[in-house]
PLY file of the C-alpha trace (Angstrom):
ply
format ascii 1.0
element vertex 363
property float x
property float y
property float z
element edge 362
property int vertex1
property int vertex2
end_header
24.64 13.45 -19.13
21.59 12.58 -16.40
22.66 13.91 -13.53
20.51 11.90 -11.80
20.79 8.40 -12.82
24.45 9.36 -12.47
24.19 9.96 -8.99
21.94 6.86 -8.73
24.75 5.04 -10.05
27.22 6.42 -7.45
24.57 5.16 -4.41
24.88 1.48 -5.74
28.27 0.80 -3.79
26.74 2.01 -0.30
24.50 -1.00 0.71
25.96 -4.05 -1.29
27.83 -5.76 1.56
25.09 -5.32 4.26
22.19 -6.39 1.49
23.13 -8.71 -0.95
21.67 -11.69 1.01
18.56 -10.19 1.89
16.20 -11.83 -0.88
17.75 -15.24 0.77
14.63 -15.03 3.35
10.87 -14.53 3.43
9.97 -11.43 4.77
6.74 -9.85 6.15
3.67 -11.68 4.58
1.34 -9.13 3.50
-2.11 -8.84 1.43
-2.68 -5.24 -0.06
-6.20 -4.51 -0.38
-6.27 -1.41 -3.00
-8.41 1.30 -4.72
-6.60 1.39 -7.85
-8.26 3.91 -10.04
-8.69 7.00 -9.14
-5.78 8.29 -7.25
-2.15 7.36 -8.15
-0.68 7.32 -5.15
-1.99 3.25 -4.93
0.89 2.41 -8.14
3.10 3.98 -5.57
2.64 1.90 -2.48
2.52 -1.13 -5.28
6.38 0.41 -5.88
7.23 0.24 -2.37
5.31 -3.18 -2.03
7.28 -4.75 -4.83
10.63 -3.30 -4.26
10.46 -4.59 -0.63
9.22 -8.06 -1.70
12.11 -8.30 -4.06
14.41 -7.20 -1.15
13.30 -9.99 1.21
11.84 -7.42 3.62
7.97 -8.33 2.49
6.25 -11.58 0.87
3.61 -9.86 -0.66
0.95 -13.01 -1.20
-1.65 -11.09 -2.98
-3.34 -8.31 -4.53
-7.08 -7.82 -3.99
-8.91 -4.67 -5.88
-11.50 -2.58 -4.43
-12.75 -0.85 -7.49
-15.02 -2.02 -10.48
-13.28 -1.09 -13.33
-11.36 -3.75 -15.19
-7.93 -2.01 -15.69
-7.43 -2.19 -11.81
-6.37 -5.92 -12.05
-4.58 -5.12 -14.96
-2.66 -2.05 -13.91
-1.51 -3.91 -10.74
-0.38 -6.46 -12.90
1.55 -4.44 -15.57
3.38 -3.11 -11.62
4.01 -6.22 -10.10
5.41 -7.70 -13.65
7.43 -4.43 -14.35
9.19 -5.73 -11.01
9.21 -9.21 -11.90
6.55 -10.54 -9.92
3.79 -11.21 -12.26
3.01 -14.46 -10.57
1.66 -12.61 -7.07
-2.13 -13.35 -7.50
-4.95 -10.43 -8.23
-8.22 -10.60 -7.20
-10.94 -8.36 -8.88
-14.34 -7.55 -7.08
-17.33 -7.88 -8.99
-18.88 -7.20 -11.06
-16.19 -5.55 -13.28
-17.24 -2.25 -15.26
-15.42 -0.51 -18.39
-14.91 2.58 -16.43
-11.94 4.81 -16.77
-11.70 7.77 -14.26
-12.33 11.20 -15.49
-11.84 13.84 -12.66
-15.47 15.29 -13.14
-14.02 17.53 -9.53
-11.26 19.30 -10.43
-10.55 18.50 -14.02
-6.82 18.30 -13.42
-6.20 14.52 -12.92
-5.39 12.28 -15.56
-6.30 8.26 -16.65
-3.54 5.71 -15.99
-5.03 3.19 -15.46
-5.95 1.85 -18.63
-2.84 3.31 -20.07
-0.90 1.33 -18.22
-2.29 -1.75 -19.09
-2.83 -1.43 -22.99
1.28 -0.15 -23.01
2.82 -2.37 -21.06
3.57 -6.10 -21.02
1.16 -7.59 -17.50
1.24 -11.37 -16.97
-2.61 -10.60 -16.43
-4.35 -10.82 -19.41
-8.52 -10.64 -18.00
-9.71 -9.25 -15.40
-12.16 -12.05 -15.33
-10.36 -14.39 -14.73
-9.26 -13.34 -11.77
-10.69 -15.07 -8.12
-12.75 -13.12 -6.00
-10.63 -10.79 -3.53
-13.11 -12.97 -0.46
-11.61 -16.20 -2.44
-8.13 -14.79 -2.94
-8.10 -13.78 1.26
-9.75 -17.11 2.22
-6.79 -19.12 0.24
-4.00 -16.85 1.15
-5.51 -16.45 5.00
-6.28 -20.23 5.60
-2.52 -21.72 4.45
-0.64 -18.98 6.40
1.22 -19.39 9.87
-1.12 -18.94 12.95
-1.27 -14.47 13.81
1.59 -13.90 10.53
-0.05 -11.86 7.90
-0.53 -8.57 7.69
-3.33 -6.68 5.40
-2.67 -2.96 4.12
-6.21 -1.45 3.00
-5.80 1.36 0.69
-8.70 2.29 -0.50
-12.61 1.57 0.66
-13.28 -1.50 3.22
-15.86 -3.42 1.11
-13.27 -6.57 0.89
-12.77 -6.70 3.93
-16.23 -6.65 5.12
-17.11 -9.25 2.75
-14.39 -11.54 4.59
-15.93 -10.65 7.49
-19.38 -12.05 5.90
-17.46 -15.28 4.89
-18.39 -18.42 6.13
-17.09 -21.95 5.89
-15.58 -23.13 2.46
-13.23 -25.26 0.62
-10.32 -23.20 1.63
-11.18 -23.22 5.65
-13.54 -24.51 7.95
-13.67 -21.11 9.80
-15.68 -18.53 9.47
-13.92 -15.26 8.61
-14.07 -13.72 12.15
-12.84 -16.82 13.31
-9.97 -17.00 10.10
-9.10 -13.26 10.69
-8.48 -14.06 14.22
-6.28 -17.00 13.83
-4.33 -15.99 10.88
-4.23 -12.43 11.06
-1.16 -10.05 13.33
-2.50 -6.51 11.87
-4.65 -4.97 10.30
-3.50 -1.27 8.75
-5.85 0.73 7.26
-5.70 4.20 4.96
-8.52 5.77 5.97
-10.13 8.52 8.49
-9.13 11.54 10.30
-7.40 11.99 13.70
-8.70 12.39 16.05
-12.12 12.80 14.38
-13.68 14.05 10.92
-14.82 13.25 6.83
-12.43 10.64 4.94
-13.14 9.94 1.47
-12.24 6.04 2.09
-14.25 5.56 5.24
-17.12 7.76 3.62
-17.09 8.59 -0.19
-18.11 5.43 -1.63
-19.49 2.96 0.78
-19.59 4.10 4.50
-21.51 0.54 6.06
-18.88 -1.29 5.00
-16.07 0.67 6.70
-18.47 0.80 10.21
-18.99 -2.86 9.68
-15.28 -3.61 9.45
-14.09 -1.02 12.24
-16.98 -1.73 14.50
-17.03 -5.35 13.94
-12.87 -6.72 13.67
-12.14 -9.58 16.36
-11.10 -7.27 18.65
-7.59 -9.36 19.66
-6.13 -8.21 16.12
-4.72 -5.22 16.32
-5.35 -2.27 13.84
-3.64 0.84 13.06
-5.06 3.87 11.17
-2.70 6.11 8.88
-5.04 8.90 8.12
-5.71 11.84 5.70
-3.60 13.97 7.95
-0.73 12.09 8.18
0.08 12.16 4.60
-1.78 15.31 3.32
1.54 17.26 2.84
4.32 13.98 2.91
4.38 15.20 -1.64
6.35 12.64 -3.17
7.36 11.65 -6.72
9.75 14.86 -7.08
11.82 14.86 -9.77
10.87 11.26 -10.64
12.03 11.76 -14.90
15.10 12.40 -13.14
15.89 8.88 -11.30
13.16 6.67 -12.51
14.10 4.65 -15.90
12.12 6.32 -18.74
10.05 2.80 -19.59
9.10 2.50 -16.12
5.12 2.12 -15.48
5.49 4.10 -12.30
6.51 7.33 -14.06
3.92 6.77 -16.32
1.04 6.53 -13.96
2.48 9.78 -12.47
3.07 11.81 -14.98
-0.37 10.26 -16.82
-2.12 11.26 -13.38
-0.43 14.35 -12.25
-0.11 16.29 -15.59
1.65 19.19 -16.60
4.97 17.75 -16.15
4.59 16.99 -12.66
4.94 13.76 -10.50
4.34 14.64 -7.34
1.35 13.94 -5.07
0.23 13.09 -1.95
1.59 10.01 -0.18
-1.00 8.89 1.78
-1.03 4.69 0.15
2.67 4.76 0.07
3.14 5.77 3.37
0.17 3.37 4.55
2.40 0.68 2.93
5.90 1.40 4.21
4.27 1.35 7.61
2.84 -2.19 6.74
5.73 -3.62 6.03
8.44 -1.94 7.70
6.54 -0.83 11.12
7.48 1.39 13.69
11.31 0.33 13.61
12.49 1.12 10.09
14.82 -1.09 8.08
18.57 -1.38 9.61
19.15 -2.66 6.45
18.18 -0.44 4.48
19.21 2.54 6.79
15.79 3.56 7.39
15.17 4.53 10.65
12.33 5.46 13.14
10.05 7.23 10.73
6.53 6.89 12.59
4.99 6.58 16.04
1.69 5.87 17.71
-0.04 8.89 18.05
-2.25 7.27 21.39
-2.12 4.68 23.43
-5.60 3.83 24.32
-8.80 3.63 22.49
-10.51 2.79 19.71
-12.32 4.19 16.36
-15.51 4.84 16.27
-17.40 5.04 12.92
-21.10 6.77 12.33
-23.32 5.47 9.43
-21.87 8.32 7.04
-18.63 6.94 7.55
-17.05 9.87 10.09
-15.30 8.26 12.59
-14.30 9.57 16.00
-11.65 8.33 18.28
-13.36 7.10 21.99
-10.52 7.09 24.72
-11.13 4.03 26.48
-8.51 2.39 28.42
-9.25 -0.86 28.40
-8.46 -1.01 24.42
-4.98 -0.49 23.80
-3.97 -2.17 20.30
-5.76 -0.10 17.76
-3.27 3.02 17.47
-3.47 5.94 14.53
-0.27 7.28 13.20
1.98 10.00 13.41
5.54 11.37 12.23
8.25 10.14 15.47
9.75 13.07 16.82
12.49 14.81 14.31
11.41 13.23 11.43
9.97 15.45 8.10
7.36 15.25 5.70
10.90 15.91 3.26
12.53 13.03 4.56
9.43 10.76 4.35
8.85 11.72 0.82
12.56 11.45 -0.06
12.46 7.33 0.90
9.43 7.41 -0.92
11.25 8.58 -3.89
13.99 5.93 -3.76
11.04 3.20 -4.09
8.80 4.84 -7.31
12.35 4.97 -9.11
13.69 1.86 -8.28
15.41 0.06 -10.99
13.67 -3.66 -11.27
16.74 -5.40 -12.36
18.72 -4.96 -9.37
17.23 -7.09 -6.12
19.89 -6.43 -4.16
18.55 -2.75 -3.14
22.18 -1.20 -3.88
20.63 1.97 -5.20
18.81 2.32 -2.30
20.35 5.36 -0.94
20.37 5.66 2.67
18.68 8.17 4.73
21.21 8.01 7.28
23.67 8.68 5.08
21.78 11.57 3.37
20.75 13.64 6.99
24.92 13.69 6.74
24.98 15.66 3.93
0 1
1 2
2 3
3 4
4 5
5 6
6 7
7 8
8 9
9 10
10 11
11 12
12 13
13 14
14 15
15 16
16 17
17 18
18 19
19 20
20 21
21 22
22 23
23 24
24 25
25 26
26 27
27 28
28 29
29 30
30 31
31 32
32 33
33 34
34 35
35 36
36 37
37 38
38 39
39 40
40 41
41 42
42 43
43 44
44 45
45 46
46 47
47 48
48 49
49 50
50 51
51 52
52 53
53 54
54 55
55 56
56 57
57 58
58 59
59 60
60 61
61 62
62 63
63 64
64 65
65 66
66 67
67 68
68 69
69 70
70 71
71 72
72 73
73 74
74 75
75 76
76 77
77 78
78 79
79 80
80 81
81 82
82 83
83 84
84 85
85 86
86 87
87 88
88 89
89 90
90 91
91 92
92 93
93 94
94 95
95 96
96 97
97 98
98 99
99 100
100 101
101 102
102 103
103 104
104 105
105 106
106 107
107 108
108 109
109 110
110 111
111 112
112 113
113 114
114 115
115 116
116 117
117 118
118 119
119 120
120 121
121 122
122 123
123 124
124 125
125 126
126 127
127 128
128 129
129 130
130 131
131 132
132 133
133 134
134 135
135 136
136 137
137 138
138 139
139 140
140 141
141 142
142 143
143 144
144 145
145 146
146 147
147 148
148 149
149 150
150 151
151 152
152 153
153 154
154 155
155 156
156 157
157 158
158 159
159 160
160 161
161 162
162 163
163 164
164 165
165 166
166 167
167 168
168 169
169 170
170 171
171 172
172 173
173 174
174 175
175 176
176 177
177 178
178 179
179 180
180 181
181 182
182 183
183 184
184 185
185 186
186 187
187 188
188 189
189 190
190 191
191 192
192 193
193 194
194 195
195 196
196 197
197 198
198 199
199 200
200 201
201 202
202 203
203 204
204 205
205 206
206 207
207 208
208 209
209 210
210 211
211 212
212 213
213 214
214 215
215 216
216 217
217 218
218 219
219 220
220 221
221 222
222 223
223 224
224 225
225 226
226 227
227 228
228 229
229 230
230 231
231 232
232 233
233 234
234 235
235 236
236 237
237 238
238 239
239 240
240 241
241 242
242 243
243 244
244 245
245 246
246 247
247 248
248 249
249 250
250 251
251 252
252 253
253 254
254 255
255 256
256 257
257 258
258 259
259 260
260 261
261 262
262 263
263 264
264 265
265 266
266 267
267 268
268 269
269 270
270 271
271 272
272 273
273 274
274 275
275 276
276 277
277 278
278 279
279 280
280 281
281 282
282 283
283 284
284 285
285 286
286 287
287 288
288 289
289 290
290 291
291 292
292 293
293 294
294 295
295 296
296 297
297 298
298 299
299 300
300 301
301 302
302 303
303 304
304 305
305 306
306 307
307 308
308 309
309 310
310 311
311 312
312 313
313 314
314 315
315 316
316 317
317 318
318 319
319 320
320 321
321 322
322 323
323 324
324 325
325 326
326 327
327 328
328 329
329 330
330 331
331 332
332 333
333 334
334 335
335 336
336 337
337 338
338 339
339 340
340 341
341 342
342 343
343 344
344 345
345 346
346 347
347 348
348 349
349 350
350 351
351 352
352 353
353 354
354 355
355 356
356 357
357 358
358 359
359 360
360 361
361 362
């Protein structure tokens, strides 16, 4: 007998009354704006992404990909099917490359990627196909409510500087400060150190689009930075063999990844993610409480041309905050919600093996 699906099975009883009618209602619109490729941890905030989507918490209108290779769009969509939502539209950047990732670094890490998609069923079937991620935001962007959507950027900011390049099109007659800054209510980014230092997303691949993007986003949408040292040592995927189903893409990608019959990794896309969608308060619903807090209260980021960054105090800027754990809460705890997400079983919607936090601090 699994001891752990068992106990998985026991957890579906807690939450039924309070949830069942939570995919009733459109949650938080959100675009996530990923890196898929060479880190896992971006199939994990696609977990939480989906999972939350199918709960009612988010609307997740679209995936845009930062990275060249074709089997981005594809492994997203393998994710997003996997959790019945195939139909959430992908955009690819261009152009698109036949690379798979081989960890020339370490030589530890492991493709996924392209495993994913040549093993599982994807509503996706080419990458070219796909929109542009500047077309794919300019659609999504210009039919949303007036300061609703929220983009999560996991990975480097060349999207989103491209937006920011956008001018007047079929989709809107604004130009994409002026779109951003009618359509937009935050902007969350994965990215730099706090309160200064070297960030592989800010800097490692393309540094003048991250100091275009910080230096130049309409400064009345707000922006908050989860950075490398939030997440550094928030290791989730324990133990996920143990709870996740055994045809599940997740545990694939994290055991592919990971290697030697390990899952767990750093959180830093996941946690980017839940913070996205769920914010400072938590879920009531889901009996996820207070899990992060604003780390400042005045200021703004400051990014050189090799993509450091440095936070200025300045007191007359006080919506662009980076995070931190609130007080009394774990990197455990963090990773242990975290968990609940990657092994989420698709077919139920009504989050009743979501096992409460709440309930599990009373153990």
């Amino acid at each position: 007998m699994n001891f752990g699906r068992v106990v998985i099975a026991l957890w579906s009883a807690l939450l039924f009354t309070q949830v069942e009618g939570m995919s009733s209602y459109r949650g938080k619109p959100i675009i996530i704006d990923t890196d898929i490729f060479s880190d896992v941890d971006d199939v994990g905030s696609l977990a939480v992404a989906n999972v939350l989507h199918n709960y009612g918490l988010a609307d997740l209108r679209g995936v845009a990909i930062n990275t060249h290779s074709k089997y981005g769009a594809l492994a997203v969509s393998v994710i997003n099917t996997y959790f019945d939502n195939g139909d959430i539209p992908i955009a690819a950047i261009r152009p698109l490359t036949n690379e798979t990732f081989f960890d020339s670094r370490d030589f530890v890490r492991g493709e996924y990627a392209s495993k994913i998609a040549q093993n599982w069923a994807r509503s996706l079937n080419d990458s070219s196909t796909t929109p542009t991620p500047v077309e794919l935001y300019r659609s999504i962007l210009s039919s949303a409510e007036n300061q609703s959507m929220t983009i999560i950027s996991l990975g480097f900011l060349t999207n989103l500087a491209s937006l920011l390049n956008s001018t007047a099109d079929d989709a809107s007659p604004l130009t994409g400060p002026d779109l951003i800054s009618a359509k937009v209510k935050e902007l969350v980014i994965m990215g730099g150190r706090y309160p200064s230092g070297w960030e592989f997303n800010f800097a490692g691949s393309d540094p003048a689009s991250t100091q275009k993007v910080v230096s130049n986003w309409p400064r009345d949408v707000p922006i908050t930075y989860s950075g490398y040292e939030l997440s550094k040592t928030i290791l989730s995927g324990q133990n996920l063999a143990d709870y996740a189903l055994p045809d599940s893409p997740v545990l694939a990608a994290y055991q592919w990844y990971v290697g030697r019959c390990s899952t767990v990794r750093e959180s830093w896309d996941p946690v980017t993610t839940l913070y996205g969608i769920l914010g400072l308060d938590g879920s009531r619903e889901l009996g996820i409480g207070k899990l992060f807090a604003y780390a400042n209260e005045i200021g703004y980021n400051e990014v050189a041309a090799d993509g450091t960054n440095t936070w200025v105090n300045d007191s007359s800027v006080s919506n662009q905050h980076w995070l931190r754990l609130a007080d009394g809460v774990t990197n455990t705890s963090v990773a242990w919600v975290l968990g609940q997400f990657f092994a989420h079983d698709p077919a139920d919607k009504s989050c009743s093996t979501f096992k409460r936090l709440d309930d599990l601090e009373r153990e």
